[in-house]
Kinemage of the C-alpha trace (Angstrom):
@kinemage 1
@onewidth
@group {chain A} dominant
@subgroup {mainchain}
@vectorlist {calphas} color= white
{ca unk a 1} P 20.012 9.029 -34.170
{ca unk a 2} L 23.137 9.861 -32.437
{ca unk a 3} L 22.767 12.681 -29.659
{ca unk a 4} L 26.629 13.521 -29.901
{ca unk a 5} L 27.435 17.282 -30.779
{ca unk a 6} L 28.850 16.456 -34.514
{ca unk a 7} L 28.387 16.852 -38.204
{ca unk a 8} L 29.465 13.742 -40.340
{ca unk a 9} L 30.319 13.999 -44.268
{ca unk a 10} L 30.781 11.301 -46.160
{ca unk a 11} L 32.505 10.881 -50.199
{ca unk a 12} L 34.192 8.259 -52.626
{ca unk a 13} L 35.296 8.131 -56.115
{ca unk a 14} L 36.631 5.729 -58.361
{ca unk a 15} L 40.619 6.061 -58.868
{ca unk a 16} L 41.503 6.869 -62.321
{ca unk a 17} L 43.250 3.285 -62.416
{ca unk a 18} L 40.991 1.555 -61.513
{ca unk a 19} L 38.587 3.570 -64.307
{ca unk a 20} L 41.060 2.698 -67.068
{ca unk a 21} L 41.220 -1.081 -66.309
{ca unk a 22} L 37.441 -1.428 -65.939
{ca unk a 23} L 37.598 -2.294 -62.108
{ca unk a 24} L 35.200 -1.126 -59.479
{ca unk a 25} L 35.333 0.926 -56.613
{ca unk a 26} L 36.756 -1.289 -54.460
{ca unk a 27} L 36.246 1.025 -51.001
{ca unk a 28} L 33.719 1.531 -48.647
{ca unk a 29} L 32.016 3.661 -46.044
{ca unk a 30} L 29.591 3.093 -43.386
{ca unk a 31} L 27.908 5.705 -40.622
{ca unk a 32} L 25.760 4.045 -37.825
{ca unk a 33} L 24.385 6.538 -35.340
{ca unk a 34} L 22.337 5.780 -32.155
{ca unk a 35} L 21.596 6.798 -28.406
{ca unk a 36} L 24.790 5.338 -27.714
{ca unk a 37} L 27.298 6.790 -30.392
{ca unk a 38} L 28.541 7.077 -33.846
{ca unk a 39} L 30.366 4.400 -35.575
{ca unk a 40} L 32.480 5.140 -38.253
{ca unk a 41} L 34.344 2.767 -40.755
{ca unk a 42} L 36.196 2.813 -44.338
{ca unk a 43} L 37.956 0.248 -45.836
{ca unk a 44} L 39.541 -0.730 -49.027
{ca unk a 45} L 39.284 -3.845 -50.825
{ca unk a 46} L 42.281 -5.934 -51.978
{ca unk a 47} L 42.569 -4.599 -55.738
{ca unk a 48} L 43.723 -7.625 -56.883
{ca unk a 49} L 40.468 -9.865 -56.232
{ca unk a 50} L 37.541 -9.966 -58.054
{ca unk a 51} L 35.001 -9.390 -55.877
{ca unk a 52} L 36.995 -7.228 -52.864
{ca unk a 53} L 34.665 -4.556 -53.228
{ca unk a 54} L 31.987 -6.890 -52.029
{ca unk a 55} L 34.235 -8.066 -48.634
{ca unk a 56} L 35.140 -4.053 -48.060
{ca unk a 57} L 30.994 -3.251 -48.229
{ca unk a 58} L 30.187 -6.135 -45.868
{ca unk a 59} L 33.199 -5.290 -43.493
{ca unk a 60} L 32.661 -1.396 -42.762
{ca unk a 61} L 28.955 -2.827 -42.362
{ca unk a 62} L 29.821 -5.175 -40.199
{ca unk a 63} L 32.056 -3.288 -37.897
{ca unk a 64} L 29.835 -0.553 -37.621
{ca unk a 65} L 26.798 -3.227 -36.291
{ca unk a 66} L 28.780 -5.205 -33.892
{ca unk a 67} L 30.663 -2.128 -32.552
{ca unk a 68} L 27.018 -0.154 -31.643
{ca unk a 69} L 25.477 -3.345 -30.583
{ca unk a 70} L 28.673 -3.815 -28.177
{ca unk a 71} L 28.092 -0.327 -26.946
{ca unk a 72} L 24.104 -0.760 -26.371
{ca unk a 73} L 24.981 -3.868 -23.919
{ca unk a 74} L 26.977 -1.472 -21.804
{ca unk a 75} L 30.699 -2.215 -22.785
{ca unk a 76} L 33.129 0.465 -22.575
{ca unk a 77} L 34.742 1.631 -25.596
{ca unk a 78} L 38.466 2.461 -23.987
{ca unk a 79} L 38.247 -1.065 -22.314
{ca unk a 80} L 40.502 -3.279 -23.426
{ca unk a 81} L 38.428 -5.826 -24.973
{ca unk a 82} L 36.262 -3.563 -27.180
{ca unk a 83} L 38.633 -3.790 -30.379
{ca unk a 84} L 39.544 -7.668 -29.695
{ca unk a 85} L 35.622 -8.552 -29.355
{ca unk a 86} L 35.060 -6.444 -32.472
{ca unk a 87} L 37.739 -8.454 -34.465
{ca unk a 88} L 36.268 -11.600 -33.304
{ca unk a 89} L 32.805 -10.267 -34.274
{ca unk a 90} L 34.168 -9.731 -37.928
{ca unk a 91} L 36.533 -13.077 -38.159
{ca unk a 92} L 33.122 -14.659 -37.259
{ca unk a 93} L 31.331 -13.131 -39.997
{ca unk a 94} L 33.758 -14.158 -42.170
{ca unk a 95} L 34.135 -17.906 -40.854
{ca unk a 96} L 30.680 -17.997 -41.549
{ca unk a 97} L 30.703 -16.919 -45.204
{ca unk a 98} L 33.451 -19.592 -45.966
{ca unk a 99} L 31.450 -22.430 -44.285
{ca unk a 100} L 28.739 -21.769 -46.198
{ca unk a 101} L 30.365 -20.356 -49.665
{ca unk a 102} L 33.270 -22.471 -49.279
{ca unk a 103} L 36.880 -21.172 -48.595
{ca unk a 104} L 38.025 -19.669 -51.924
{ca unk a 105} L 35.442 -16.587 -50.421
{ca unk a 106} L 38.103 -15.881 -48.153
{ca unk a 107} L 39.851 -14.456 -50.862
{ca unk a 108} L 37.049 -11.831 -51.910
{ca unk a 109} L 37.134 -10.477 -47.933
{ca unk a 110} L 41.005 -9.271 -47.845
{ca unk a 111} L 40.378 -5.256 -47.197
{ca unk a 112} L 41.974 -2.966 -44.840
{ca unk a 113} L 40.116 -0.882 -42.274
{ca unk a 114} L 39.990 2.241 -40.626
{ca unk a 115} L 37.728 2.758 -37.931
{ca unk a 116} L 35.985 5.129 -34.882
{ca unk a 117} L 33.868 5.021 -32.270
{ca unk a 118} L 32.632 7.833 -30.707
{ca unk a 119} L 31.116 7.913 -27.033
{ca unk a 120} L 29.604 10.655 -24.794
{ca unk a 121} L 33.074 10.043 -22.690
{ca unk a 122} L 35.663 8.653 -25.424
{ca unk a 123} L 36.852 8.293 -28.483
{ca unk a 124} L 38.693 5.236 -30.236
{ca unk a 125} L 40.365 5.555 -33.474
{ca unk a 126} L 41.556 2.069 -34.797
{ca unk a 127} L 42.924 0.294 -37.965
{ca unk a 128} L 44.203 -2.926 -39.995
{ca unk a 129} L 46.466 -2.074 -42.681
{ca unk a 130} L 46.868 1.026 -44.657
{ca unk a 131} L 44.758 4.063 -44.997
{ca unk a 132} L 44.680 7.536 -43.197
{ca unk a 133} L 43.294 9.406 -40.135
{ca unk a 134} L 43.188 12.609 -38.809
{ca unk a 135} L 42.443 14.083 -35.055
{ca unk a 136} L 42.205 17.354 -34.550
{ca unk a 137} L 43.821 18.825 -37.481
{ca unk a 138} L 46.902 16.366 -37.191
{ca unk a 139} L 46.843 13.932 -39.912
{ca unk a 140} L 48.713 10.596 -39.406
{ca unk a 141} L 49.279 8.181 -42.740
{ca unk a 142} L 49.140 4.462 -42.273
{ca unk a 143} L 51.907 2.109 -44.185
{ca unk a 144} L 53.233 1.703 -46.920
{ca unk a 145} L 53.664 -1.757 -46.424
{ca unk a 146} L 56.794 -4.093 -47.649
{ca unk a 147} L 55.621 -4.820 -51.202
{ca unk a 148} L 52.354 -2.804 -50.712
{ca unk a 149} L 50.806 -5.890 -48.906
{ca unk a 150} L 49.205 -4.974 -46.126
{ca unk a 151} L 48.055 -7.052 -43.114
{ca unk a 152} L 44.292 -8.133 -43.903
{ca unk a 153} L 42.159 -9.869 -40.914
{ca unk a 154} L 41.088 -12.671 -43.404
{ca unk a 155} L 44.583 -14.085 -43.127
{ca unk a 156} L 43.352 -15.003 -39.306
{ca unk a 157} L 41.366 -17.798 -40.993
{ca unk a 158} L 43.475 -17.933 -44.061
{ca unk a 159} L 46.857 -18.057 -42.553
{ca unk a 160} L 46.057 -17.964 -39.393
{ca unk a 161} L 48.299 -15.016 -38.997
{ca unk a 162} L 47.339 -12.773 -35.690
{ca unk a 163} L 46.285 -9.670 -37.394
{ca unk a 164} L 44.715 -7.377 -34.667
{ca unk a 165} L 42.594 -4.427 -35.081
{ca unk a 166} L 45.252 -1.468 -33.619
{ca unk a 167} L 44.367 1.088 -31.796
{ca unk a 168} L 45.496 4.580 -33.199
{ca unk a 169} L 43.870 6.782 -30.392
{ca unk a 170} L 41.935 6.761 -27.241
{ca unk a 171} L 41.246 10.249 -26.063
{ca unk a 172} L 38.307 11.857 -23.950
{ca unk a 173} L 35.143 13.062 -26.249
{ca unk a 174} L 35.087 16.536 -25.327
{ca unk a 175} L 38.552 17.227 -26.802
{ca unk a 176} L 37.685 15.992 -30.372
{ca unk a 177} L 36.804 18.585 -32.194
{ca unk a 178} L 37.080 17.180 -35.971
{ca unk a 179} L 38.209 13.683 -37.114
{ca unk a 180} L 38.817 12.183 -40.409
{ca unk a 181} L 39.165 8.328 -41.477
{ca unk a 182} L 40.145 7.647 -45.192
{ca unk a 183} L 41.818 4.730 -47.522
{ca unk a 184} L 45.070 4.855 -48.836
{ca unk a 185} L 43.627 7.290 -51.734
{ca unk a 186} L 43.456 9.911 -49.220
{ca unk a 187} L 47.138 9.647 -48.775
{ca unk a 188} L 47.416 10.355 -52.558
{ca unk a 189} L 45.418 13.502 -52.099
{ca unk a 190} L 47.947 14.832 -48.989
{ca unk a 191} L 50.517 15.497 -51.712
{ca unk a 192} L 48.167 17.469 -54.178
{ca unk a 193} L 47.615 20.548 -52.914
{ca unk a 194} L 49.270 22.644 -55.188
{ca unk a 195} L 47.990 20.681 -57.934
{ca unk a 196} L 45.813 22.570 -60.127
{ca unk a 197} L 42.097 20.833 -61.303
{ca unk a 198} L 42.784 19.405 -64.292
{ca unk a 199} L 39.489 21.397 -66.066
{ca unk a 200} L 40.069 25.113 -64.113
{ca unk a 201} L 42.833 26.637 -63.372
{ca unk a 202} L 42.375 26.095 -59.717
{ca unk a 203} L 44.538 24.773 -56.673
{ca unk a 204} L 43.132 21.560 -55.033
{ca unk a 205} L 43.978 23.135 -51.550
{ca unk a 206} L 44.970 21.577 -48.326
{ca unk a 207} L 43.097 18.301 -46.918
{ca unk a 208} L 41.804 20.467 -43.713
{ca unk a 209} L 39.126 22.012 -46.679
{ca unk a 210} L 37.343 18.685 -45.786
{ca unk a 211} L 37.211 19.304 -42.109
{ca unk a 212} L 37.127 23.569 -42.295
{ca unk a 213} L 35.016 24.294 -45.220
{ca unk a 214} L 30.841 24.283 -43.860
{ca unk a 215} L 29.750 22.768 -47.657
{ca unk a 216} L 31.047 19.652 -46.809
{ca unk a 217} L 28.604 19.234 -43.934
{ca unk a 218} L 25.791 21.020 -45.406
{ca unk a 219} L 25.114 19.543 -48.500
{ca unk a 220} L 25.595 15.576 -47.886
{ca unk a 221} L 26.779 14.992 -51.884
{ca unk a 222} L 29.435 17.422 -51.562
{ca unk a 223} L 32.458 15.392 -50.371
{ca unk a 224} L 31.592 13.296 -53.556
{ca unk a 225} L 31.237 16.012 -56.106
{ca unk a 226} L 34.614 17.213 -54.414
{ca unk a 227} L 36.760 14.186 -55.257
{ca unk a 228} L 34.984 13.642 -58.745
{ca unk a 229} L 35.692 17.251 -59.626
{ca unk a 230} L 39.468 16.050 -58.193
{ca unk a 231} L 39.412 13.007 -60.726
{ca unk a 232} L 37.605 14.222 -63.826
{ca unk a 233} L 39.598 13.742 -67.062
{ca unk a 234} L 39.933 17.063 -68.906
{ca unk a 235} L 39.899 17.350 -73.064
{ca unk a 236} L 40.887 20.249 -74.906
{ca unk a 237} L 41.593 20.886 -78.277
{ca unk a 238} L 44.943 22.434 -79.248
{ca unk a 239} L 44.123 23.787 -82.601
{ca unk a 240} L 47.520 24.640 -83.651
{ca unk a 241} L 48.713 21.296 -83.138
{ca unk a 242} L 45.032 20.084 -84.870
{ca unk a 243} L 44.476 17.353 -81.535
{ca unk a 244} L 43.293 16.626 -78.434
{ca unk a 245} L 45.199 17.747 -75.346
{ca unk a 246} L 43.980 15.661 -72.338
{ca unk a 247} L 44.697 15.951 -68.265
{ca unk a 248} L 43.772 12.666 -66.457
{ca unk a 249} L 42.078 12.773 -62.930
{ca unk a 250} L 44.318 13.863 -60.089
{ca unk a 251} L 43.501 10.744 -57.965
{ca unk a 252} L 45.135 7.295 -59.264
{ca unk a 253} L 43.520 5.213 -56.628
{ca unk a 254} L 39.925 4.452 -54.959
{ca unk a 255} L 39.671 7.404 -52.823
{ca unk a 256} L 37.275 7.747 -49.785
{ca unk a 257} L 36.935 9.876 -46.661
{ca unk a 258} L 34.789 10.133 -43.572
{ca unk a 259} L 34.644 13.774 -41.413
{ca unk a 260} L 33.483 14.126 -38.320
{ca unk a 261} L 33.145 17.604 -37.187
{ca unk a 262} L 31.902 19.625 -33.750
{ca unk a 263} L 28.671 21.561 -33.913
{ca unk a 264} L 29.865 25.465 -33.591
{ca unk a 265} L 28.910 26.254 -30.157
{ca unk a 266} L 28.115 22.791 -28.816
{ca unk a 267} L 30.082 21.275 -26.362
């Protein structure tokens, strides 16, 4: 259990896509917490692979081990071999799938990333391809890619293409004072905030609701219930026109969010 002064939430849905054609959920999220700091990681599976909903769960899992068991042998999260030992920490998980599984697995693990680490003294933000973060209230969107390919790490031992994990921000611990790390869904939900629910006559709001609002962080399903609300399909019957009148989900894509926010009070 993390000693750090925060409150984390945590949500995903399915994207109404992916609903339609009978594909997964291809993101994931992981939390790890100890004496030495929180880990946070999402990441987004390659949607055109079977099985990339399996690489993104082992990947955020992954991360989040080797980057607390990195910190608990004393390394230093601004140093500048935290993010390339983490990459080779995850490359090697990987390697080691494909010796034993055989090479075609390399395929299943193409996902992008967005990560944090956070210290008693800093604060890392990283990422491999697309997705979104958020420090502070200032929201930054990764990609779009050239032909919405984004760089995946697998291509190290696929390609062997130097994909690095990139650092997005470094900055002291005691000036973060809410964080966000989501996929590329997330960016889909930037534009919608004068969108209206699709079953109430309701505005979706502003992102910051995530970060601002005190039900995200006190009941841990509500982040979930949030974006599901976001993507339910609405039915009505139009009895004049003798059919059904239906509003599809707001969110087209996987969507998935982790929010980190400062204790009121606590420095």
């Amino acid at each position: 259990m993390s000693t750090l002064p925060f409150d984390v939430a945590v949500g995903s849905v399915q994207g109404r896509e992916h609903a339609r054609s009978g594909r997964n959920n291809q993101d994931a999220a992981c939390v790890r917490a100890s004496e030495h700091g929180l880990v946070l990681v999402v990441a987004d599976g390659c949607g055109s692979q079977p099985c990339s909903e399996l690489g993104a769960q082992l990947g955020v899992r992954r991360l989040a081990q080797a980057a607390q068991a990195r910190l608990a042998r004393g390394e230093a999260v601004e140093g500048d071999g935290f993010l390339p030992g983490l990459r080779e920490d995850l490359l090697g998980l990987m390697d080691g799938l494909a010796s034993a599984l055989g090479r075609e697995v390399l395929g299943d693990l193409l996902f992008t990333v967005v990560g944090a680490v956070v210290t008693p003294a800093h604060t890392r933000i990283f990422s491999s391809g697309d997705g979104v973060w958020m420090l502070n209230g200032e929201v930054h969107a990764l990609g779009p890619f050239p032909g919405n390919a984004p760089p995946y790490l697998a291509y190290a031992l696929l390609r062997g293409e130097d994909v690095p994990l990139v650092s997005r921000a470094l900055v002291p611990t005691g000036d973060v004072q809410a964080l966000m790390l989501g996929t590329d869904g997330v960016g889909d939900l930037l534009g919608l905030a004068r969108a209206r629910l699709p079953e109430r006559d309701e505005a979706v709001g502003p992102l910051s609701r995530f970060w601002t609002e005190d039900r995200y962080f006190t009941n841990p399903d509500a982040v979930r219930r949030r974006l599901a609300q976001l993507n339910r399909e609405s039915v009505r019957a139009d009895f004049a026109e003798r059919r059904l009148s239906r509003t599809p989900g707001l969110l087209t894509d996987d969507t998935t969010l982790v929010v980190l926010r400062r204790r009121m009070g606590r420095a």
